[in-house]
N, C-alpha and C positions, 0 to 999 in steps of 0.2 A: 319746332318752330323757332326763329330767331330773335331771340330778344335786341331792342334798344335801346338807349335813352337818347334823349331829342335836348339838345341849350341852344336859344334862341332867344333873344333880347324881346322879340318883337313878338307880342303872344299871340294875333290873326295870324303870323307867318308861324309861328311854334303849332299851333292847333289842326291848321292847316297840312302841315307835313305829318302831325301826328294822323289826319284822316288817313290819308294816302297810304300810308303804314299799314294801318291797321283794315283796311279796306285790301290790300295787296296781302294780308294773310302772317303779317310779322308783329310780333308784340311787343310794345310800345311801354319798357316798366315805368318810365318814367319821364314826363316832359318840363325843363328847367327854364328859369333866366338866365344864365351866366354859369362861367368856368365855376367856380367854387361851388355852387350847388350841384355840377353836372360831375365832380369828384364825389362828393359825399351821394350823391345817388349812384353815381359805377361803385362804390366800397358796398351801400347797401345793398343795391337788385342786382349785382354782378351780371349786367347785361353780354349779348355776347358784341356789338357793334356798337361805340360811342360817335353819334352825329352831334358833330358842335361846329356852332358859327364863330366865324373870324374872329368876326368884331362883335365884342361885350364888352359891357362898364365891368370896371374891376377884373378879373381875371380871364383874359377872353380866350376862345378856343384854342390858340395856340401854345399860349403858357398854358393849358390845364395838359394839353396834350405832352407838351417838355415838362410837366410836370408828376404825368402818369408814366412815363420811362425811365424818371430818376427812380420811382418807385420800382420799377422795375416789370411794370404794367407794360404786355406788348399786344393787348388784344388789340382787332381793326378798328381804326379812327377815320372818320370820314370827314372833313371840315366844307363847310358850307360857306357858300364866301357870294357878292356881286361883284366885286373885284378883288384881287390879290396884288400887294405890295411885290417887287422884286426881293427884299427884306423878308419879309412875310413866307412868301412860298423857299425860300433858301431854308428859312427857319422852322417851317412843318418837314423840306422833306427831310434838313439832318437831324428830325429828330425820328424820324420812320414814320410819317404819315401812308396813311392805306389808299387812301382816295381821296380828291380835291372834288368837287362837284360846283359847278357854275349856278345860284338860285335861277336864274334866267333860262335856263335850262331843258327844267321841264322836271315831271316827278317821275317820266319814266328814265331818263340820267341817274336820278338818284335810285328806284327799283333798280337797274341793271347793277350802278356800283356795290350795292347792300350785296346781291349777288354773288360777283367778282370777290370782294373781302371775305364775306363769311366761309369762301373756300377757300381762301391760302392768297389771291391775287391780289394786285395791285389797281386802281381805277385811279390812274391820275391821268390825264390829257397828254398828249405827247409835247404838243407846243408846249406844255408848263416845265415839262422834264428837260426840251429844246432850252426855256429861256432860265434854267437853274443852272445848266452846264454855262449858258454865255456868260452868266454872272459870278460863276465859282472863282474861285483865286487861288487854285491848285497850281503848284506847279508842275511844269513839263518831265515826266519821268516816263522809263521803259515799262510798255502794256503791263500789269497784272496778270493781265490773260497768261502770261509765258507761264507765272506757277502752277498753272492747272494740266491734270492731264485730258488727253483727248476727248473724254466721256463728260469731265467736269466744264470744258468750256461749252460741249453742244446746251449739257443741262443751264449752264449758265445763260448761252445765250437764248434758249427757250423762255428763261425766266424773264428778260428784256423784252421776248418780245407778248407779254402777257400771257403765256400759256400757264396753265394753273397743273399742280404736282400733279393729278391724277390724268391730265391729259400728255405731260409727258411724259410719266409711267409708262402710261400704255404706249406710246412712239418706240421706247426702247421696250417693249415685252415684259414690263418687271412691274413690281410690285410699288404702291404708292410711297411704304415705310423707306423702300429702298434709297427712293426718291428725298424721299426729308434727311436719310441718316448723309445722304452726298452733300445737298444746300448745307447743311451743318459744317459739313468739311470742306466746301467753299468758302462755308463765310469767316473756318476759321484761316484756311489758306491768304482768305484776302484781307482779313481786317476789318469786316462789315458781321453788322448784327443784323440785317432785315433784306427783304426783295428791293427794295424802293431803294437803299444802300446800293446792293449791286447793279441795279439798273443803271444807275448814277454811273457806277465805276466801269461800268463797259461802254457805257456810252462815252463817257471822259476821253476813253480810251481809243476809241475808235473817230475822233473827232480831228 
């Protein structure tokens, strides 16, 4: 069963999402106000999916989220948001956010994204990944793709386009491990620690 913990400023909207959870069959160790309680509950019930909102008084889900990779914390994040800053989503995805999920949405958005992350994927929206690219301030250099060889760019671009490790495994006949021990040597080939990173850099790239 998958554990989560729930930070939510708004406690009918925190209690609310905790039904849904826990009604959909995933346990719910912990339902918070704000970033700083939603760290000291992931250090306590080490959940396996933290759902944190945007926007919180005092530390809100995004600094807790830059805040759990300094540590060196890479389990799936999912940030809850009704709208997202261009500032904001630059700032979840360079820090490897898993999933963006719109409240407006629906709670079956958020059942599929829980989905999606607790097996390797990514659930961000594509228009969001669309308007993180308009807004980056990289500059113009030759594809990345060119370091990888032929097997590393398909698995890469599998990875873009949300295929999860075990369903590209089986595309190529091989084993899931085989699949994790390559993304590793992707990410060190390119410079990227997460999916959400490479997604980024292939699309960069192809734009």
């Amino acid at each position: 069963m998958t554990s989560v913990i729930i930070a939510d400023d708004h406690p009918f909207l925190r209690e609310g999402v905790r039904a849904v959870l826990t009604q959909a069959g995933l346990e719910v160790s912990a339902a918070v106000g704000d970033g700083d309680d939603a760290l000291a509950a992931i250090e306590q019930h080490d959940p396996d999916v933290a759902i944190l909102d945007v926007r919180m008084p005092g530390c809100d889900g995004i600094e807790a989220l830059q805040t759990m990779r300094k540590r060196g914390d890479q389990r799936p994040v999912i940030l809850l948001t009704a709208v997202i800053e261009d500032r904001q989503l630059l700032e979840a995805m360079r820090a490897g956010v898993s999933g963006i999920v719109f409240k407006q949405g629906g709670e079956n958005q958020l059942i599929e994204a829980l989905d999606i992350v607790s097996k390797g994927g990514n659930a961000i929206p594509l228009e969001l990944i669309g308007r993180a690219l308009d807004h980056s301030q990289k500059p113009s250099m030759p594809s990345p793709m060119a370091r990888l060889n032929e097997r590393e760019r398909q698995i890469a671009e599998r990875v873009c386009q949300g295929k999860r490790n075990r369903e590209i495994a089986e595309s190529f006949g091989v084993s899931e491990g085989s699949i994790k021990v390559a993304l590793h040597r992707i990410y060190d080939k390119l410079g990227v620690s997460s999916r959400t990173e490479l997604t980024l850099l292939i699309l960069n790239s192809e734009a």
